[in-house]
C-alpha positions as CSV (number, residue, x, y, z in Angstrom):
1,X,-61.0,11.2,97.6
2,X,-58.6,10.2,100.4
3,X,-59.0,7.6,102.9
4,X,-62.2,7.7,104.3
5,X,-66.0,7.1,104.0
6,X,-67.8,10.2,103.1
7,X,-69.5,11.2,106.3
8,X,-73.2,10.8,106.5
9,X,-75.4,9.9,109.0
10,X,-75.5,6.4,107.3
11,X,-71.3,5.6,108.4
12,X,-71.8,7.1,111.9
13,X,-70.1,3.4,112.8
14,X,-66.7,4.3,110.2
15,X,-66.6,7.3,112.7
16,X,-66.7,6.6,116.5
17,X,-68.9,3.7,117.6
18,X,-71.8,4.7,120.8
19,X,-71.4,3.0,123.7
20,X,-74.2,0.8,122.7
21,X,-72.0,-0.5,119.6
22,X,-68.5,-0.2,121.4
23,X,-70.5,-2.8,123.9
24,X,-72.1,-5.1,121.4
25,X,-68.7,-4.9,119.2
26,X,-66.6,-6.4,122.7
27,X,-68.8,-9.1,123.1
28,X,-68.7,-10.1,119.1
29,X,-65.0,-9.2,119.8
30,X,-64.8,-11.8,122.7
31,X,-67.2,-14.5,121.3
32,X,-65.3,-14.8,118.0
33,X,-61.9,-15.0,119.9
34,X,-63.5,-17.9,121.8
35,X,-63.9,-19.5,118.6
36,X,-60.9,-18.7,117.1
37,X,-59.2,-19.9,120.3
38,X,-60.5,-23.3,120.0
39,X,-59.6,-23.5,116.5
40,X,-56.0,-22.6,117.0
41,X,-56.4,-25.5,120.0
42,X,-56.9,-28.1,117.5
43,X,-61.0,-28.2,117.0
44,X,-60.2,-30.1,113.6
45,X,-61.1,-29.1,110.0
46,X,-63.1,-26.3,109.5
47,X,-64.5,-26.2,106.0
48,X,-62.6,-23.4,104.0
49,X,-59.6,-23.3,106.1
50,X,-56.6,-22.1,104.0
51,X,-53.5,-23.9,103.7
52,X,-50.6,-22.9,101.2
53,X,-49.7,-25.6,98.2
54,X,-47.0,-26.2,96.5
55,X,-44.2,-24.8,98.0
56,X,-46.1,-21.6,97.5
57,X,-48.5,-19.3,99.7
58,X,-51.2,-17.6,98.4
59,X,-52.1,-14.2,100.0
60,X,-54.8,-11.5,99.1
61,X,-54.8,-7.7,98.4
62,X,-57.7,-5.8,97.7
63,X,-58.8,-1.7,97.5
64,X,-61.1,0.6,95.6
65,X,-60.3,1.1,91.9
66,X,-61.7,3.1,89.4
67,X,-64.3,4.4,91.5
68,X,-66.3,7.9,91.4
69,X,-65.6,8.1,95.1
70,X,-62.4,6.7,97.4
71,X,-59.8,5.1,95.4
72,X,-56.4,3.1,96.2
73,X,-55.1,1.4,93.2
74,X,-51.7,2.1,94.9
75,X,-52.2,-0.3,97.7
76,X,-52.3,-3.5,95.5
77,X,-49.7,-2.1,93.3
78,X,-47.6,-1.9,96.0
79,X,-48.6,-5.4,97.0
80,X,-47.3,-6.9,93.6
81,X,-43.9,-4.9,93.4
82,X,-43.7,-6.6,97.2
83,X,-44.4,-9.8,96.3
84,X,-42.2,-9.6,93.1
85,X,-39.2,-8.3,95.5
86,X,-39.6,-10.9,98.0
87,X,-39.9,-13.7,95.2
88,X,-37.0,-12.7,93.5
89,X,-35.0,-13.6,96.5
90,X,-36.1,-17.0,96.4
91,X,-39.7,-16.3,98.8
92,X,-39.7,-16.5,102.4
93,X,-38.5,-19.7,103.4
94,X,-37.9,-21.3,100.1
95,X,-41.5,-20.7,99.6
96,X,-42.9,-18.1,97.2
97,X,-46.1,-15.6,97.4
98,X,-48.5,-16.0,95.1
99,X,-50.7,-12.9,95.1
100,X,-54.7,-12.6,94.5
101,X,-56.0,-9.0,94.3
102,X,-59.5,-7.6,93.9
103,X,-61.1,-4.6,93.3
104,X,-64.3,-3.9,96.0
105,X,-65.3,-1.0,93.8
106,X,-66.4,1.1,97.5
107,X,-69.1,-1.0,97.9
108,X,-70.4,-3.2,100.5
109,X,-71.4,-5.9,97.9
110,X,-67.9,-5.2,96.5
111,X,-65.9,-6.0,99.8
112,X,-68.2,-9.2,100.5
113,X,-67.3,-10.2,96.8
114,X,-63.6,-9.8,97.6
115,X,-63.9,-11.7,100.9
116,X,-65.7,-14.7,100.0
117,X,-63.4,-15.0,96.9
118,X,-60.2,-14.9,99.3
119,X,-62.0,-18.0,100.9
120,X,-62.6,-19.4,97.6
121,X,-59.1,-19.0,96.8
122,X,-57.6,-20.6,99.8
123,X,-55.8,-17.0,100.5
124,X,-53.7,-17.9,103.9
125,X,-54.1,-14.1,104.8
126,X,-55.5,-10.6,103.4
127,X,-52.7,-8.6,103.5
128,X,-52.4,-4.3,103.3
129,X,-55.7,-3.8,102.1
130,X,-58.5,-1.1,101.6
131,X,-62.4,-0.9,102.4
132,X,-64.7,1.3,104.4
133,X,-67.3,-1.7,104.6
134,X,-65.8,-4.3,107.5
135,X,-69.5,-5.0,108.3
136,X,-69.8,-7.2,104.9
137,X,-66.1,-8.5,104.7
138,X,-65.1,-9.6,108.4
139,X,-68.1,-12.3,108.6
140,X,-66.5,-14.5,105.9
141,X,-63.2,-13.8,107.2
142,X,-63.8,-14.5,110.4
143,X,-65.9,-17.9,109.0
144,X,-62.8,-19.5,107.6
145,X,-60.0,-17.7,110.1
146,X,-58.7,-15.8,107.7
147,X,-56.0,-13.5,109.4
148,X,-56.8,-9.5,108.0
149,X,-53.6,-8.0,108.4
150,X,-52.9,-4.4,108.0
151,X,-55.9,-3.0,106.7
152,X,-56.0,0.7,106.4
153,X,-58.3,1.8,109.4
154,X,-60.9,2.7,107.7
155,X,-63.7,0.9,109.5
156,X,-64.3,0.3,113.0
157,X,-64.2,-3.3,112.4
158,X,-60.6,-3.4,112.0
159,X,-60.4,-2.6,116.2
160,X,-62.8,-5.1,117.3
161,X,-62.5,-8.1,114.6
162,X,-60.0,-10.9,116.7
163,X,-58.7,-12.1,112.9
164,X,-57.5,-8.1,112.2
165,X,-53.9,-7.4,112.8
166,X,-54.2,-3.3,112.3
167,X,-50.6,-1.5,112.1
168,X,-52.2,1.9,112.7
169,X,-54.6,3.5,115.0
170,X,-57.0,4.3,112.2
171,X,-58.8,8.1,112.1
172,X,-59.5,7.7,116.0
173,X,-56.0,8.3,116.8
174,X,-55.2,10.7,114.1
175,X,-58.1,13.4,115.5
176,X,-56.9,12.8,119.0
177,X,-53.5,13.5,118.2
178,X,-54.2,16.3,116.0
179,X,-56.2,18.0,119.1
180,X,-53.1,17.6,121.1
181,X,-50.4,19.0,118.7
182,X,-52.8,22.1,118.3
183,X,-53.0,22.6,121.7
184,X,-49.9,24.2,122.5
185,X,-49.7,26.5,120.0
186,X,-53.3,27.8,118.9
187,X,-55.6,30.5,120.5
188,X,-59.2,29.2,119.3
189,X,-59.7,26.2,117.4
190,X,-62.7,26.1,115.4
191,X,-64.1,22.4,114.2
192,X,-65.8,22.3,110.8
193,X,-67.8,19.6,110.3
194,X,-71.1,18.0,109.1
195,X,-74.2,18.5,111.1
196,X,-75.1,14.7,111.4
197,X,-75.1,11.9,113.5
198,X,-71.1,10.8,112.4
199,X,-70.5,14.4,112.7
200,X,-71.6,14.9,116.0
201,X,-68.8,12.3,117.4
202,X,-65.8,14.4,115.6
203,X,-65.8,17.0,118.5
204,X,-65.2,14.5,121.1
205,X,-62.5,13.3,119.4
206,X,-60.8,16.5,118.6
207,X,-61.3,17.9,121.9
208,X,-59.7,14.8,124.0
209,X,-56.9,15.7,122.4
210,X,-57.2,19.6,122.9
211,X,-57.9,18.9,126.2
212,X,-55.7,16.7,127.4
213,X,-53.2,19.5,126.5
214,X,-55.1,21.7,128.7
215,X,-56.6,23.6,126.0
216,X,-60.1,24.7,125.9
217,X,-62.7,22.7,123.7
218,X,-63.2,23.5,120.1
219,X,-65.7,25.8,118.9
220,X,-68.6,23.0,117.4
221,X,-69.3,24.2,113.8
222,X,-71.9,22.6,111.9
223,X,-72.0,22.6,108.2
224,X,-74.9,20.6,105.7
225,X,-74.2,18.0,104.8
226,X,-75.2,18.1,100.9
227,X,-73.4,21.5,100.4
228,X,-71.7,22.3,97.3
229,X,-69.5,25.5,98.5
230,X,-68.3,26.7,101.7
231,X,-68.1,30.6,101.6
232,X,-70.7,31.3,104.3
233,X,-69.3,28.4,106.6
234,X,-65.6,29.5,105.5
235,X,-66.6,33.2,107.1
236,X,-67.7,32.0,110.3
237,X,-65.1,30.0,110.7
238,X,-62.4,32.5,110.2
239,X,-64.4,35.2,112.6
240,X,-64.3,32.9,115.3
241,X,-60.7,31.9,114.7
242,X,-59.4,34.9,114.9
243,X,-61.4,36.5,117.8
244,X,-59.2,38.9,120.1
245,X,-56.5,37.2,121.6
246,X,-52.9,36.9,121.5
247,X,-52.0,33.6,119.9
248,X,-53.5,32.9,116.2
249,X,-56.0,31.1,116.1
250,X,-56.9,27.2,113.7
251,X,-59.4,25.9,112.0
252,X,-59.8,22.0,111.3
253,X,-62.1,21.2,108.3
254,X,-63.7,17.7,109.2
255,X,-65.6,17.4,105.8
256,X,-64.4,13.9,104.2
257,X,-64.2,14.3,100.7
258,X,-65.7,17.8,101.0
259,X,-62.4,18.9,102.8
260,X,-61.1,19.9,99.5
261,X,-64.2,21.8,98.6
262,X,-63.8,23.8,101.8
263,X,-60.4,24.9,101.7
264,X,-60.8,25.7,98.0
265,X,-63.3,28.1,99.4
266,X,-61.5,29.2,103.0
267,X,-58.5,30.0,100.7
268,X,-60.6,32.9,99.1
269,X,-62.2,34.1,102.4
270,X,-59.2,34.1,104.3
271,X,-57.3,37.2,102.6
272,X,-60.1,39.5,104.0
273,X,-59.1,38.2,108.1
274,X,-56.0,38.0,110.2
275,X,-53.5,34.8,109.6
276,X,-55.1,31.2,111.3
277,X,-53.7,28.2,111.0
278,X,-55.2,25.1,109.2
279,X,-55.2,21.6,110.0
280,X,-56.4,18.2,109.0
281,X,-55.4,14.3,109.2
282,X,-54.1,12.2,106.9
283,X,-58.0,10.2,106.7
284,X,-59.0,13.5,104.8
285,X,-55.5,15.2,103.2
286,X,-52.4,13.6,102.0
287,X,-49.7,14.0,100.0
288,X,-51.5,13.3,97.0
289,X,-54.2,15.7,97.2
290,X,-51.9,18.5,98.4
291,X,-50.5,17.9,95.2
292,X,-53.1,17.9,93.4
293,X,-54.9,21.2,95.0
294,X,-51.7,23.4,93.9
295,X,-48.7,22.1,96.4
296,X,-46.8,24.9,97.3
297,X,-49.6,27.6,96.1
298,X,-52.3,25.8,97.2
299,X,-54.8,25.7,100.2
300,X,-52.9,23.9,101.9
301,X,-49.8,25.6,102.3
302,X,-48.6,26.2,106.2
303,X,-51.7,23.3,107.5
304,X,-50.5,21.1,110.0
305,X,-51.8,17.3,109.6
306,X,-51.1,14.1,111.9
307,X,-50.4,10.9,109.9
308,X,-49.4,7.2,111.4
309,X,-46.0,7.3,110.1
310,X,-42.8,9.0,109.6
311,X,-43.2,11.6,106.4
312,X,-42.0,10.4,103.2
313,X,-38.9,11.6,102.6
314,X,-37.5,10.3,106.2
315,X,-34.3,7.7,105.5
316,X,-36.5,4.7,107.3
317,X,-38.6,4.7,103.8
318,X,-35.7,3.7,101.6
319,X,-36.0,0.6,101.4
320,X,-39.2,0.6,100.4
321,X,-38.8,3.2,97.7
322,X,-35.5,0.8,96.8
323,X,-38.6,-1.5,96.3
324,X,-40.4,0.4,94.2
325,X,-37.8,1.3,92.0
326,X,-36.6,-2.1,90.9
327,X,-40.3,-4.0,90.9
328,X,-42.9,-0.8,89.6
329,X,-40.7,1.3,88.1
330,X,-42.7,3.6,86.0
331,X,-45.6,2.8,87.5
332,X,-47.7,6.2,88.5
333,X,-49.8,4.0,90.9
334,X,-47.0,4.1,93.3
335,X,-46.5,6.9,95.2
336,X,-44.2,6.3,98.4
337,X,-45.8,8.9,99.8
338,X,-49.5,7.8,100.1
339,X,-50.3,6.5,103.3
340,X,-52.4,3.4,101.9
341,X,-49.5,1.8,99.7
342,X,-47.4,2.7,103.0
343,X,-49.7,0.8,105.0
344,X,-49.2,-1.9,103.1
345,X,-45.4,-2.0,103.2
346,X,-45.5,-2.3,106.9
347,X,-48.5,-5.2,106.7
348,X,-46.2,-7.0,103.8
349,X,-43.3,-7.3,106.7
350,X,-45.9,-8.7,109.3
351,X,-46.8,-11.0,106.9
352,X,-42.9,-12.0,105.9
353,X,-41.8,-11.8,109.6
354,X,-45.0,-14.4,110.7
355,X,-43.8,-16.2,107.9
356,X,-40.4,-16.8,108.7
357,X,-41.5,-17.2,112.7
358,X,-43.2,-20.7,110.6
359,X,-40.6,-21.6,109.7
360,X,-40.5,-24.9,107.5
361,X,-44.1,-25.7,109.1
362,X,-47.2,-26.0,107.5
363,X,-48.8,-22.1,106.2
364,X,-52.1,-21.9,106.5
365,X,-54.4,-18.8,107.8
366,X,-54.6,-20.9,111.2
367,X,-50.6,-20.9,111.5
368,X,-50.4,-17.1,110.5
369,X,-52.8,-16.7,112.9
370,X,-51.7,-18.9,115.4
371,X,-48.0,-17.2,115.2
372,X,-49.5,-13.7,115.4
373,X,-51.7,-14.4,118.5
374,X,-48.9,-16.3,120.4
375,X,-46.7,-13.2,120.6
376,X,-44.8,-12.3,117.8
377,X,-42.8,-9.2,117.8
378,X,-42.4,-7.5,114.8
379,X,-40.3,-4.4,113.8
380,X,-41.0,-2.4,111.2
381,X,-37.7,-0.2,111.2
382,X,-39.0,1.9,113.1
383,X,-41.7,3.0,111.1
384,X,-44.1,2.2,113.7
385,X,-43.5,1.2,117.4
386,X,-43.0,-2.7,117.7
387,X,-45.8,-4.3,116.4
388,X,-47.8,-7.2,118.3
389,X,-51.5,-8.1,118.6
390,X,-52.4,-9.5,122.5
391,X,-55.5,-11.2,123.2
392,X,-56.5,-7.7,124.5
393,X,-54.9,-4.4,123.9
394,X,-54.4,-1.6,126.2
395,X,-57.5,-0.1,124.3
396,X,-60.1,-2.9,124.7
397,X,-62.1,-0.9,127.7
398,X,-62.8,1.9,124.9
399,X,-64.4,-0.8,122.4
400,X,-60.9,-1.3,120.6
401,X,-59.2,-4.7,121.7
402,X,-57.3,-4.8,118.5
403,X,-55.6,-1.5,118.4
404,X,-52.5,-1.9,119.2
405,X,-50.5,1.7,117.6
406,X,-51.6,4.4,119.0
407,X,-48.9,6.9,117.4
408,X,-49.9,9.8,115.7
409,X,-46.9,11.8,113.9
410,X,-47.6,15.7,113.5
411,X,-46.6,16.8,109.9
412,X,-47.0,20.4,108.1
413,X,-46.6,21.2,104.6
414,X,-43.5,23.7,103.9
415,X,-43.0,24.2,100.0
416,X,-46.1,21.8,99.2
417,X,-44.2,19.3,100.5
418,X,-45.4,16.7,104.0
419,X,-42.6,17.7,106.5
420,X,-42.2,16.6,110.1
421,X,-43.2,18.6,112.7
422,X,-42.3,17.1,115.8
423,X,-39.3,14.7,116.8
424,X,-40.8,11.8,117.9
425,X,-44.7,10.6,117.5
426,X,-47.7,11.1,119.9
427,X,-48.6,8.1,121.7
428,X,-52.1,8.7,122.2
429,X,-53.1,5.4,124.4
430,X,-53.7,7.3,127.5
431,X,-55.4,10.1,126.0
432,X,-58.2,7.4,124.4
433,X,-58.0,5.9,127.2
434,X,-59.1,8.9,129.5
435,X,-61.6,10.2,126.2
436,X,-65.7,10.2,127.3
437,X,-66.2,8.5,123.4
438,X,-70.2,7.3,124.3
C-alpha cells in the first residue's frame, strides 16, 4: 500500500537485520568495496561496464506498477518530467539524459529483471528507484559497478551495498525518531504490531527512540499476522493507552499494509475510551493514503508521523513542483507529496550534481562512482542535510556503512493535511548508534 514490504516472518531482513546478518552484511559490505576500490584504481575493462554514447547518458528508473500489493508509478514519472526538465535546458554539460525505466512488478524475479536489463542497457546509474527485493538486484549491480543512487530505503541492502548512494535513513530511522518525538509528550505508548520474527525487531526500534528521551519502553502488542480486522486488538490497545495517568496516552500501529485496516477499526473503538494519540511513519502512512482513508474525517486525523523530509507544502519544494508543472502537467501519477517521487527529486540532483563534478570527462557508472566516493558534496536545498557517501559512515558499527541521513522530520496531520511539527529535523545518528539492534 505505501512503502514497505508487508511484514512477515519471510522479510524479517527488510526490517532490522540480527547481528548475525548485520556481521555477514559488513564483510560483503567491505569485500565488495575492495573490489570496487580496485576498479576505480584502474583494474582495466570489466565486461558490462557502462559508459554514456553519443553525447548522451543513459540512466535507469524503476518501481512497482500495477501491482495488487506496493505500488509507485509516481517515482519514474517523476524521473521522466526530471529528465525532460533538465534536457530542455540543453542536458548537463551539453550532454543529455536518456532515461530507461522498468517496472519490477514487487517481485524478486521482477527487480533481478530490471537490474540485469540496466546492465544490458549500458545504464551509467539507477537513479530514484523502488524495490523491497535488494537481495536479487544488488548482485548484478554490484557485477558491472553500477552506482544505485537514491533508492527508497526499502531494503536493508540499500545500507550495506558499497554501489548505493541512499538519501534517507530508510524505516530504521523513521521508528527511532518517531520513539523520540513521542517521548516528550505521551503517557503510555502502546506498539501494535505483528507477532513474527520481523515483528519482533519493531520494539527495539521504537523504544531506542522512546528511551533515549527518557521515556519508558513501549507496551509490546502482538497482533496475527493473517488478520482481517482489528476490533479485539484495537480494544486492548486503547485500555492500555489510556491507563490512569496524567498525560494521554499513544498508540503506534506497526502493521505494513494492514495499518490502514487497523485504524479503520481503532477509529470505531476509540469513541467508547478517553482521547490517545496516534502515530505512524511515513514507511506505512503518507499523504496519499491519508487521503484516501477520508483526510480531514478520517482515522488519521490528529496522528503524528515522522518522514525524511520537509512536508510538502514547505517553500524548499517549489522547485520541484515548478517541475512538475511544466513537464507532467496533468499527470495524476505525480503527487509532490509522496515521499517516493520526492526521493527521487533529491536522487535526480545527486545524479546532475556528480554529473557536472565530470565535467567534460568521460560518464560511465565507474566515473559516477568514482566522483561520488571521492567526496562530493551535494546540497539538496536543504531538503536533506548535505549529502555525501564516505568509505564508511558514522553508522557502519550498527551494520549500516552506507547510511549517511539520519534525519527524521516529525509531521501531524491538521485538516487532513501533512503539517510540520517540529522546527528542525531529528538527527538520529547517536541514538542508532547507542540502540541494542541484535
Amino acid at each position: 500500500m505505501t512503502g514497505r514490504r508487508p511484514i512477515s516472518s519471510t522479510t524479517v531482513s527488510s526490517v532490522l537485520p540480527t547481528t548475525h546478518r548485520r556481521v555477514r552484511a559488513a564483510a560483503l559490505s567491505a569485500a565488495a568495496m575492495t573490489a570496487c576500490a580496485s576498479l576505480a584504481a584502474g583494474c582495466g575493462a570489466v565486461p558490462g561496464m557502462s559508459t554514456s554514447t553519443d553525447d548522451t547518458i543513459k540512466v535507469m528508473t524503476w518501481a512497482p506498477q500495477e501491482t495488487s500489493a506496493t505500488n509507485k508509478p509516481g517515482m519514474p514519472a517523476m524521473a521522466s518530467a526530471y529528465v525532460k526538465w533538465i534536457n530542455s535546458q540543453g542536458g548537463v554539460n551539453g550532454r543529455k539524459l536518456d532515461l530507461v525505466t522498468c517496472n519490477d512488478h514487487n517481485s524478486s524475479v521482477g527487480a533481478a529483471t530490471c537490474a540485469q536489463r540496466a546492465v544490458d542497457e549500458n545504464v551509467v546509474a539507477v537513479v530514484g528507484s523502488y524495490s523491497q527485493f535488494g537481495d536479487s538486484y544488488f548482485a548484478p549491480l554490484e557485477g558491472a559497478a553500477i552506482p544505485y543512487i537514491g533508492g527508497y530505503g526499502a531494503s536493508n541492502e540499500e545500507f550495506t551495498s558499497p554501489v548505493s548512494y541512499p538519501v534517507n535513513g530508510g524505516s530504521l530511522t523513521l521508528l527511532a525518531g518517531l520513539g523520540e518525538a513521542l517521548a516528550g509528550s505521551c503517557g503510555p505508548v502502546t506498539l501494535v504490531r505483528p507477532d513474527s520474527i520481523a515483528g519482533d525487531q519493531l520494539p527495539q526500534l521504537l523504544d531506542s527512540g522512546l528511551t533515549a528521551g527518557g521515556h519508558a519502553k513501549a507496551v509490546d502488542q502482538l497482533a496475527a499476522e493473517d488478520l482481517s480486522e482489528y476490533d479485539q486488538q484495537s480494544q486492548k490497545a486503547l485500555e492500555s493507552a489510556t491507563s490512569d495517568t496524567p498525560k494521554t496516552g499513544c498508540v503506534v500501529p506497526e502493521l505494513g499494509d494492514r495499518t490502514a485496516t487497523f485504524m479503520d477499526n481503532f477509529q470505531r473503538a476509540r469513541k467508547g475510551y478517553p482521547g490517545v494519540k496516534t502515530a505512524a511513519e511515513v514507511g506505512s502512512v503518507d499523504q496519499t493514503v491519508i487521503n484516501s482513508t477520508g483526510g480531514a474525517s478520517g482515522p488519521y486525523e490528529g496522528s503524528y508521523i515522522t518522514g525524511w523530509y520537509p512536508v510538502a507544502s514547505d517553500s524548499r519544494w517549489d522547485e520541484m513542483k515548478k517541475v512538475i508543472s511544466k513537464e507532467a502537467f496533468g499527470d495524476n501519477r505525480i503527487d509532490p507529496a509522496d515521499a517516493g517521487v520526492q526521493t527521487t527529486w533529491i536522487a535526480y540532483q545527486v545524479l546532475t550534481a556528480a554529473l557536472e563534478k565530470i565535467g567534460d570527462g568521460e560518464v560511465s557508472a565507474d566515473s559516477v562512482r568514482r566522483t561520488l566516493n571521492d567526496g562530493l558534496k551535494v546540497s539538496t536545498g536543504g531538503l536533506t542535510p548535505s549529502l555525501s557517501w564516505p568509505y564508511q559512515g558514522k553508522l557502519a558499527a550498527a551494520g549500516f556503512a552506507r547510511l549517511v541521513n539520519a534525519d527524521v522530520n516529525v509531521q501531524t496531520v491538521k485538516d487532513g493535511l501533512l503539517q510540520s511539527a517540529n522546527k528542525q529535523a531529528l538527527d538520529m545518528t547517536k541514538v542508532l548508534e547507542n540502540a541494542d539492534l541484535s
